[in-house]
One Martini backbone bead per residue (centre of mass of N, CA, C, O) as a GRO file, in nm:
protein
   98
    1UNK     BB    1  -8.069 -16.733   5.044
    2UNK     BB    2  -7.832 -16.779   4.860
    3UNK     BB    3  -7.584 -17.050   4.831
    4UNK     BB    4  -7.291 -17.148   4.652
    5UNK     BB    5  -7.309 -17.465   4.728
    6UNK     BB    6  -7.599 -17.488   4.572
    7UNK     BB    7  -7.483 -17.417   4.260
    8UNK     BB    8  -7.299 -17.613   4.222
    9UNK     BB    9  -7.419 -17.831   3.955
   10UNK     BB   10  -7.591 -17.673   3.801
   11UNK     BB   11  -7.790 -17.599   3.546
   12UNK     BB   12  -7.806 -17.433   3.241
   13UNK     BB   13  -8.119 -17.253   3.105
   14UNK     BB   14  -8.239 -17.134   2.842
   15UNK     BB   15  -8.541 -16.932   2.815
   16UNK     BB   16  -8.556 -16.971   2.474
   17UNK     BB   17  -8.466 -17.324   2.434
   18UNK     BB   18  -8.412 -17.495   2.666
   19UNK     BB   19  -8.101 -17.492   2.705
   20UNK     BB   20  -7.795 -17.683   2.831
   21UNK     BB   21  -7.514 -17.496   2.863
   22UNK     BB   22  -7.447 -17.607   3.155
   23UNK     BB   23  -7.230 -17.613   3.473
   24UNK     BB   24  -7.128 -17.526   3.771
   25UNK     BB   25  -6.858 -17.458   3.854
   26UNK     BB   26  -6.815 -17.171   3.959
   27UNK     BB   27  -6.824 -16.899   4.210
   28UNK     BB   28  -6.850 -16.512   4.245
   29UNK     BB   29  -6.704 -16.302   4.454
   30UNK     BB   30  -6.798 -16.009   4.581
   31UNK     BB   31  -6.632 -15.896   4.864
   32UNK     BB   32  -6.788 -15.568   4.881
   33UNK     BB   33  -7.118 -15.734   4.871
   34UNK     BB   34  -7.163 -16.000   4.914
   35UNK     BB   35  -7.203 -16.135   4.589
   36UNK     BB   36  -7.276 -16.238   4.289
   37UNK     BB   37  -7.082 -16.217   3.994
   38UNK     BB   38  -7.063 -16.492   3.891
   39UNK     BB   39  -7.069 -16.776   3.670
   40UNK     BB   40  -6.882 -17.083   3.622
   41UNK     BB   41  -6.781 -17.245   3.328
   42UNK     BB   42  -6.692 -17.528   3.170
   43UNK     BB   43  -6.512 -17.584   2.956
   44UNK     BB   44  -6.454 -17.649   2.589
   45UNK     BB   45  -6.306 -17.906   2.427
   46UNK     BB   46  -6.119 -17.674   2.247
   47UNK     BB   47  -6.137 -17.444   2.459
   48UNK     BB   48  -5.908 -17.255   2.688
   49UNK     BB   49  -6.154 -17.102   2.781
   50UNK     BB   50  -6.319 -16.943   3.047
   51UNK     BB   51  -6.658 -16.909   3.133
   52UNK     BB   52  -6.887 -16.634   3.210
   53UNK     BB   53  -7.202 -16.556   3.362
   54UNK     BB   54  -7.329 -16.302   3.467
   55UNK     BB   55  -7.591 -16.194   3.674
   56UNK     BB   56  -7.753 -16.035   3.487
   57UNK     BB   57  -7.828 -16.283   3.334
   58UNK     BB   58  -7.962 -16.392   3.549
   59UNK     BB   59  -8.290 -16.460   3.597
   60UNK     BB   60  -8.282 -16.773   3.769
   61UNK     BB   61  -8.244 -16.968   4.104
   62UNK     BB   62  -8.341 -17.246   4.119
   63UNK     BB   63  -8.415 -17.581   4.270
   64UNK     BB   64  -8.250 -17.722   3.943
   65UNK     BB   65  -8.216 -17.422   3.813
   66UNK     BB   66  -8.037 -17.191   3.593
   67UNK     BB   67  -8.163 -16.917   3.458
   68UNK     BB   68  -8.139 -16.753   3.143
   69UNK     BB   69  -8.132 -16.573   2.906
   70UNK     BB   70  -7.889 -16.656   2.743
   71UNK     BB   71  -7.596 -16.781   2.497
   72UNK     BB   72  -7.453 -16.521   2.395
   73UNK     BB   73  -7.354 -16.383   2.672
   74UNK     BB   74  -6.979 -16.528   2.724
   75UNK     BB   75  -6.690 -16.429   2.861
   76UNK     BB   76  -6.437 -16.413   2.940
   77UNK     BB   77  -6.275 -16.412   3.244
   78UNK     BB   78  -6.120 -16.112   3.136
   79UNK     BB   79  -6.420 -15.977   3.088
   80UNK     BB   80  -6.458 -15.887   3.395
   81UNK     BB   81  -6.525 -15.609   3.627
   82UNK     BB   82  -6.273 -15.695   3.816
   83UNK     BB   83  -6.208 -16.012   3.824
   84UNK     BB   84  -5.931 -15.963   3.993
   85UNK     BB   85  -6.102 -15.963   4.301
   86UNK     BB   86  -6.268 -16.165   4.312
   87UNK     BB   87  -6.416 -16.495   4.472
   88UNK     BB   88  -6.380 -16.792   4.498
   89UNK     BB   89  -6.490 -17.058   4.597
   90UNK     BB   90  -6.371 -17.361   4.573
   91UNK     BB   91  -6.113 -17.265   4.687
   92UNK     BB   92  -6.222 -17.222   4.951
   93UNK     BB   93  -6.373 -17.481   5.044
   94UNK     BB   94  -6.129 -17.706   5.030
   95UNK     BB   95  -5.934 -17.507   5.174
   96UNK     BB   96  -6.168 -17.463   5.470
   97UNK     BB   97  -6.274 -17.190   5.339
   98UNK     BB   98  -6.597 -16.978   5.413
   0.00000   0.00000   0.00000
């Protein structure tokens, strides 16, 4: 079983040309089937939205990295589809709840 706090931290690697995409900034949790359902990635230094990258891009969840199909397709955090209804890790976390 993947666990949210081991994923936050780790490299995004696009398994088309080996390039680090980013790191996982926070987990979005499905709360209605207690899974994955995106990885946020920080902002780039110029853009003002938040990328994330949908569960179905992740090829693998590697034990050093984890693989992408490629980062063409990263929409902003309001295109998943029901987005506000996700639970972010990291605010659960901070917050002491787990």
């Amino acid at each position: 079983m993947i666990k949210s706090r081991d994923i936050i931290g780790k490299p995004l690697v696009t398994i088309q040309h080996g390039e680090i995409i980013g790191r996982v900034k926070d987990v979005l949790i499905d709360p209605e089937r207690y899974e994955i359902a995106a990885l946020v990635l920080p902002r780039k230094l110029l853009s003002r939205k938040t990328m994330v990258l949908p569960r179905h891009q992740v090829h693998v969840f590697g034990a050093d990295v984890i693989l992408v199909k490629s980062n063409e397709v990263m929409p902003r955090d309001d295109t998943l589809e029901n987005v506000s209804s996700l639970v972010a890790v990291e605010n659960r976390m901070i917050n002491g709840s787990r």
